[in-house]
C-alpha positions as CSV (number, residue, x, y, z in Angstrom):
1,X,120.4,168.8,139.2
2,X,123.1,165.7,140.1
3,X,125.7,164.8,138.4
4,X,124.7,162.2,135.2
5,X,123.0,163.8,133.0
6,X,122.0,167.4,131.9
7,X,118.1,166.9,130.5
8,X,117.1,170.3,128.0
9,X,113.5,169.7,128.7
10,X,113.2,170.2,132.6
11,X,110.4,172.6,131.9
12,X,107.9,170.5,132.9
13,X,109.3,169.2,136.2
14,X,106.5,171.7,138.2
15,X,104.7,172.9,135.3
16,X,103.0,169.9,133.8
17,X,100.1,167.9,136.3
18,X,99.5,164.3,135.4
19,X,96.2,163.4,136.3
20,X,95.6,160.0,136.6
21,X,93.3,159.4,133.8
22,X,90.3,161.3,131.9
23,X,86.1,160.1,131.8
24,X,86.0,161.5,128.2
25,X,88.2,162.2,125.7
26,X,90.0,162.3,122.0
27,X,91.7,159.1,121.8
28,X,90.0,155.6,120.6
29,X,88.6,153.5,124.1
30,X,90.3,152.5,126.8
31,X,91.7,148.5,127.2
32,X,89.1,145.4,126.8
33,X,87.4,143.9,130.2
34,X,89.3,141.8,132.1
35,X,92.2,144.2,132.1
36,X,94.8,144.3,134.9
37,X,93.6,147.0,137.2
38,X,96.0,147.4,140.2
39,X,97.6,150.7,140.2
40,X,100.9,151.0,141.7
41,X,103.0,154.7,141.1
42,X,107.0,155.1,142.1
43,X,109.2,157.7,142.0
44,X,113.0,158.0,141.7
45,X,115.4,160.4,141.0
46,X,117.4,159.8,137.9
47,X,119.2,161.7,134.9
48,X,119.4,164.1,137.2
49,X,115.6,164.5,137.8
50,X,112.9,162.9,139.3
51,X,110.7,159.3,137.2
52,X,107.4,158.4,137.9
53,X,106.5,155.6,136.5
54,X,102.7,154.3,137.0
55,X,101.5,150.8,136.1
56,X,98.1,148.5,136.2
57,X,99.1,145.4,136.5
58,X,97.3,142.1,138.0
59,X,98.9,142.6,141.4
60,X,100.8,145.0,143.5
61,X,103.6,142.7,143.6
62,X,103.7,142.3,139.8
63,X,103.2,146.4,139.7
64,X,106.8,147.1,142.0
65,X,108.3,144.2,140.2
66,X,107.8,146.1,137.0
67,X,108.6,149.7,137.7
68,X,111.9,148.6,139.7
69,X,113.0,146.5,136.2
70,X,111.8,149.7,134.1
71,X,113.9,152.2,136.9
72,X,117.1,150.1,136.5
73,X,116.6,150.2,132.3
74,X,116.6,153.6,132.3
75,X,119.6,154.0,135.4
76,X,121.7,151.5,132.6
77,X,121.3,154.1,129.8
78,X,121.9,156.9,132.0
79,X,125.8,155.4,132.0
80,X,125.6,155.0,128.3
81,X,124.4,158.3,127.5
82,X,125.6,160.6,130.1
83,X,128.2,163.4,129.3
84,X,129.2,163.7,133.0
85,X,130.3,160.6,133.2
86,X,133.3,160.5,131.6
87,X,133.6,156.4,131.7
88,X,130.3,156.2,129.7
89,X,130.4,155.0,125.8
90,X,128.8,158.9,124.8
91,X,132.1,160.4,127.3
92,X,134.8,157.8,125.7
93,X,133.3,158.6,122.0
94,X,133.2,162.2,122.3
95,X,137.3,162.0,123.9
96,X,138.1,160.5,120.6
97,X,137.3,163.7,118.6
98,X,138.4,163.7,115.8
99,X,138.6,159.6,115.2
100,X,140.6,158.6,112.8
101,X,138.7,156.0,112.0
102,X,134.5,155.4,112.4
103,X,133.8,154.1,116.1
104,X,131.2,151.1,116.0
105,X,128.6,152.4,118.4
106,X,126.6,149.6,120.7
107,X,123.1,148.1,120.2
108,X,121.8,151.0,122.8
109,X,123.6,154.0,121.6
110,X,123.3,153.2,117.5
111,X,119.4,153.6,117.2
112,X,120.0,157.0,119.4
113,X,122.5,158.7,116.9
114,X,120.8,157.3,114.0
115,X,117.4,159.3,115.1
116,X,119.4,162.5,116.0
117,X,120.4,162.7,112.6
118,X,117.2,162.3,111.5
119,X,115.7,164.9,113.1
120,X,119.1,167.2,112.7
121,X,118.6,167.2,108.6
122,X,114.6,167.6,109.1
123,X,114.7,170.4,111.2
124,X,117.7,172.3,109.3
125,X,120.2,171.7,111.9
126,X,117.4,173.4,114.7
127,X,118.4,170.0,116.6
128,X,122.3,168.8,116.7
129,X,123.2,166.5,118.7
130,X,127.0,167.8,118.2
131,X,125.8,170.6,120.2
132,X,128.5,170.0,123.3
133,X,130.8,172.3,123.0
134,X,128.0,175.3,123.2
135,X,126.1,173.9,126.1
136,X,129.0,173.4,127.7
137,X,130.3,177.0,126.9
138,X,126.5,178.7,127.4
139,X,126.4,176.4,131.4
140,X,129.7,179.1,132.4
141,X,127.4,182.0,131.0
142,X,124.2,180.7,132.8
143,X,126.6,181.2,135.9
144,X,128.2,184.0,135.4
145,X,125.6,185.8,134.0
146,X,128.0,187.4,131.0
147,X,127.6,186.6,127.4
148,X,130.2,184.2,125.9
149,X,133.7,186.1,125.0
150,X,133.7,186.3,121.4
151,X,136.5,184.3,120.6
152,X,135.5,181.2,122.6
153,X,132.1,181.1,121.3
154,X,133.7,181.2,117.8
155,X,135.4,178.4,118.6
156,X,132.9,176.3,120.2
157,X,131.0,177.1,117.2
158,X,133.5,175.8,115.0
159,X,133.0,172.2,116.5
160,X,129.3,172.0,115.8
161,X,127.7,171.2,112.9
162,X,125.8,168.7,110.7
163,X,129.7,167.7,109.1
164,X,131.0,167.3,112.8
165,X,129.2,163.6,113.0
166,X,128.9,161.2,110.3
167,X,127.3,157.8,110.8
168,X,128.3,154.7,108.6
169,X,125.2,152.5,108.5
170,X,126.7,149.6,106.8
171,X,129.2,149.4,110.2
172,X,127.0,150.8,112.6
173,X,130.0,153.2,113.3
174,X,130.4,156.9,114.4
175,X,132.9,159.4,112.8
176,X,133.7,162.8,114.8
177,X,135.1,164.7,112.6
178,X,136.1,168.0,114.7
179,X,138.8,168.3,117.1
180,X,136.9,169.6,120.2
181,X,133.4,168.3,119.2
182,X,131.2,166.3,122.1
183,X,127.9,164.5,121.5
184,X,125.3,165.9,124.1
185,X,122.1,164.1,123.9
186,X,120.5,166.3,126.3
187,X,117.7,167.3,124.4
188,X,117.1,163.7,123.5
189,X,118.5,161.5,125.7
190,X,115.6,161.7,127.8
191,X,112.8,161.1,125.7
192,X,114.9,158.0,124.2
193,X,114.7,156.4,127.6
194,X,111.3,156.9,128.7
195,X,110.6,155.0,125.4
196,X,113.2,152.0,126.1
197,X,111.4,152.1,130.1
198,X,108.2,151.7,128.2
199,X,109.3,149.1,125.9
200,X,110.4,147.1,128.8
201,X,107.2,147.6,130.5
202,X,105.1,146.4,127.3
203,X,107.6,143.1,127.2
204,X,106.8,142.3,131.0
205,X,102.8,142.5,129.7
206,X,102.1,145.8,131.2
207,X,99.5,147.4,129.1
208,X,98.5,150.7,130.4
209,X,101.4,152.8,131.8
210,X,102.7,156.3,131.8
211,X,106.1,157.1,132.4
212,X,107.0,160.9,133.7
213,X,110.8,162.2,133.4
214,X,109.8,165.1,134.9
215,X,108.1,166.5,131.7
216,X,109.1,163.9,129.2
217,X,105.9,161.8,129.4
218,X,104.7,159.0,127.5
219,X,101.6,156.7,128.4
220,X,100.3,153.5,126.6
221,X,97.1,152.0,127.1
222,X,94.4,153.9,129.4
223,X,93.6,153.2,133.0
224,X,90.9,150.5,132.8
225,X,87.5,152.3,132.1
226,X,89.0,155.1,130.6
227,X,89.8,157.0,127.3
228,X,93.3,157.9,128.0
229,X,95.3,159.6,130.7
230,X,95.4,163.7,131.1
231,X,97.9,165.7,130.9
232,X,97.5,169.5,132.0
233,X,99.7,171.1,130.2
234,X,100.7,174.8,132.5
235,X,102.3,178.1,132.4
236,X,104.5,180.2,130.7
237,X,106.1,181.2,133.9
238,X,107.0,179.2,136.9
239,X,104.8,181.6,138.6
240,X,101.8,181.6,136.7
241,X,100.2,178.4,137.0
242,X,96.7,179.4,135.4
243,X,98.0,181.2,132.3
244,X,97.9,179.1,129.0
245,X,96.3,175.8,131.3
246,X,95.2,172.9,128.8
247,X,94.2,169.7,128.9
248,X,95.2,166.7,126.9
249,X,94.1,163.6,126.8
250,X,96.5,160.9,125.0
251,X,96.5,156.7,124.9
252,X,99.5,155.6,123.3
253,X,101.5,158.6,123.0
254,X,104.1,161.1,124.2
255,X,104.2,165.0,125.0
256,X,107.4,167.2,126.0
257,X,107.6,170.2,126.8
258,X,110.5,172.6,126.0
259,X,110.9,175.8,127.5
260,X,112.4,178.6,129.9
261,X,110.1,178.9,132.7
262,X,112.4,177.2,135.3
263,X,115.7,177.7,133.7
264,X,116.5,181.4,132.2
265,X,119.1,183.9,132.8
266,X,118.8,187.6,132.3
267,X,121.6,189.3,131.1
268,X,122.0,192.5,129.7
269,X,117.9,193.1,130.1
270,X,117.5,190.3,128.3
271,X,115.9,186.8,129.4
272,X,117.9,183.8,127.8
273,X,117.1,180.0,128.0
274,X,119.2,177.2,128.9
275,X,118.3,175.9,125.3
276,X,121.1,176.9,123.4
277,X,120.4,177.5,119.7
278,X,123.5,176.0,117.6
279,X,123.2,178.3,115.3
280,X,124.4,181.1,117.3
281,X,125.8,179.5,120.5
282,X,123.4,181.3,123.4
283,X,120.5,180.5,124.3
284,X,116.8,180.7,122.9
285,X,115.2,184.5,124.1
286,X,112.4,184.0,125.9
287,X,109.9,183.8,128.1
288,X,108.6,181.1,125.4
289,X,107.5,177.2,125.8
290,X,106.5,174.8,123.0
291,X,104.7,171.0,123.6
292,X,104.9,168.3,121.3
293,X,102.8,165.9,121.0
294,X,104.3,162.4,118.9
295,X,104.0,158.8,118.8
296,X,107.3,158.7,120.9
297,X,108.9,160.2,123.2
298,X,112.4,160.4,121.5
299,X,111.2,162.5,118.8
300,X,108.9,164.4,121.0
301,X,112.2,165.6,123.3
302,X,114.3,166.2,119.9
303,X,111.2,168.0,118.4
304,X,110.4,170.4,121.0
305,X,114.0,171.6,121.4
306,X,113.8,172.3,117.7
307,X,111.1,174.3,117.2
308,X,111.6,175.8,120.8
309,X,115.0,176.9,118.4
310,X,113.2,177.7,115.6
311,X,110.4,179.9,116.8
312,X,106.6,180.0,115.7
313,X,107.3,180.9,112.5
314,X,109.4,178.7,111.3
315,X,108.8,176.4,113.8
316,X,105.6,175.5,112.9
317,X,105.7,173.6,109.3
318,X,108.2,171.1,110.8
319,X,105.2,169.0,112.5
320,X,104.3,168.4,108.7
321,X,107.7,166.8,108.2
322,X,107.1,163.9,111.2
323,X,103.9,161.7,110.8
324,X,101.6,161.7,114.4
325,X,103.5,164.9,115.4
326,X,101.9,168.2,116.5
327,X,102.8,171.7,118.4
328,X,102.0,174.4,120.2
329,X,103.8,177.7,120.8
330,X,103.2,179.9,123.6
331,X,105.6,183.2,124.0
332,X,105.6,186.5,125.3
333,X,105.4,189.6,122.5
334,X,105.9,192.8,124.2
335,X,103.2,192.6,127.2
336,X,100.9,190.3,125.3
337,X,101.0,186.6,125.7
338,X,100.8,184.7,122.0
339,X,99.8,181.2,121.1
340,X,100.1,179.5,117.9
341,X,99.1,175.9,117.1
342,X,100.0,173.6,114.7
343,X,96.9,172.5,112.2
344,X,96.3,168.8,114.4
345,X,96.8,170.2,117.2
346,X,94.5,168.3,119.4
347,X,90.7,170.1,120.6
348,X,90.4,170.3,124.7
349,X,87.9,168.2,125.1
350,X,84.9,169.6,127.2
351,X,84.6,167.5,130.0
352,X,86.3,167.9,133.9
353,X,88.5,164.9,135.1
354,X,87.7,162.7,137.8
């Protein structure tokens, strides 16, 4: 991980195989005839982890020209959103806790805080993007491999909450009204960006594209002659590639997954994940993953740390609560694996890829 940003769902950054695209599949068909089928793929490292971004477009020149327009949109938010930077608008706005007055918040970071509260008061508070002084607090336990000292985590606790950020629509403004509370938008910062890179790509008249922020995926259009791109979906554990395997095949959509396959800590016997739950201030118990499956990618990323949060049981009737949205829960119960699914949950289809 570099400096800029600190992403929640890394899970997938060697757990998640994106196969180029799928003969069969669930999704309607692929683009009409005629469709631009030059296929250029880049990677670069950014957030802190590495983009792929993969394109058809009408030639190979139009293809780089693209991805390196979509690479620098996302490298722009990176120093809007990051909470390592301390120059960016998130850093300067989160130093002003508490304002005395509501902060007007730019056309890129407005549309961001408006959707984290969104999903904050759907999910029960599961997601909060005021959740900066615990991450920050659970990062020194990850290290040191002790549980937080009571009397800090009380008072990182005591920063958080639903009252700790209030948004004034009419201004398009931001109050903090903690002392000591900081926005961290890693759980949806990520996804937010892959959707602005893809939004970029659309306007340049790039039709069929999938993005890859090392887990946070989203993909328009499928490859010409297909029915949408795959996406295997892997383990539980970073060392058990075959367990819990599945195949989906999206056009049009985004999946995230959210887990602590490669980044737990064991303390005291047992296994916590860097997710931290804001309702306690440590991190989610695991070994346990969940993948979301939405029409974007920001509420995919926001989603998936939720119910990741929230666990199965109550994690599962949230999907109800977002339209185009479902989930799937794998964890560990004693020595048995455990899967639950919510009720759209897409089939596998039957077919092999190409």
């Amino acid at each position: 991980m570099i400096p800029g940003f600190y992403p929640t769902c890394v899970y997938l950054a060697a757990c998640v195989v994106c196969l180029l695209a799928f003969s069969g599949g669930c999704r309607p068909a692929g683009p009409p005839a005629g469709a631009a089928a030059t296929r250029s793929s880049e990677t670069r490292r950014l957030m802190g982890v590495p983009w792929t971004i993969t394109v058809y477009a009408d030639s190979l020149d139009e293809a780089r020209e693209v991805i390196q327009a979509a690479f620098a949109e996302v490298a722009r938010l990176e120093g809007i959103l990051s909470d390592y930077d301390p120059t960016s608008e998130v850093s300067r706005l989160s130093a002003a806790a508490p304002t005395a007055t509501a902060v007007p918040a730019s056309a890129d970071l407005w549309p961001l805080l408006v959707r984290a509260v969104e999903i904050r008061d759907a999910t029960g508070g599961a997601f909060d993007p005021t959740v900066g002084p615990l991450t920050t607090l659970w990062r020194q336990s990850r290290r040191s491999e002790l549980l937080p000292r009571a009397e800090k985590l009380a008072a990182a606790l005591a920063a958080v909450g639903p009252e700790a950020l209030v948004l004034d629509r009419e201004r398009r403004a931001a109050s903090l009204t903690r002392p000591g509370m900081r926005l961290d938008f890693g759980g949806i910062g990520m996804g937010y960006a892959v959707d602005r890179a893809m939004e970029l790509l659309r306007a340049r008249g790039i039709q069929s594209a999938m993005i890859d922020a090392s887990g946070d995926i989203a993909v328009s259009n499928p490859p010409p002659g297909k029915s949408g791109w795959t996406i295997v979906v892997a383990a539980l554990d970073a060392g058990d590639m075959a367990g819990g395997r599945e195949q989906l095949v999206l056009a049009n959509a985004a999946v995230t997954t959210s887990g602590d396959a490669f980044q737990s800590v064991e303390i005291a016997g047992t296994r916590y994940s860097h997710i931290v739950d804001p309702r306690t201030g440590v991190g989610v118990a695991g070994p346990s993953a969940v993948t979301v499956i939405a029409p974007d990618c920001t509420t995919a990323d926001a989603l998936a740390t939720a119910a990741n949060v929230l666990g199965p049981g109550a994690g599962l009737p949230i999907f109800a609560r977002f339209p185009g949205c479902s989930g799937r829960f794998v964890w560990q119960e004693a020595d048995a694996r455990r899967e639950s699914r919510s009720a759209n949950w897409p089939a596998q289809p039957s077919q092999t890829a190409d």
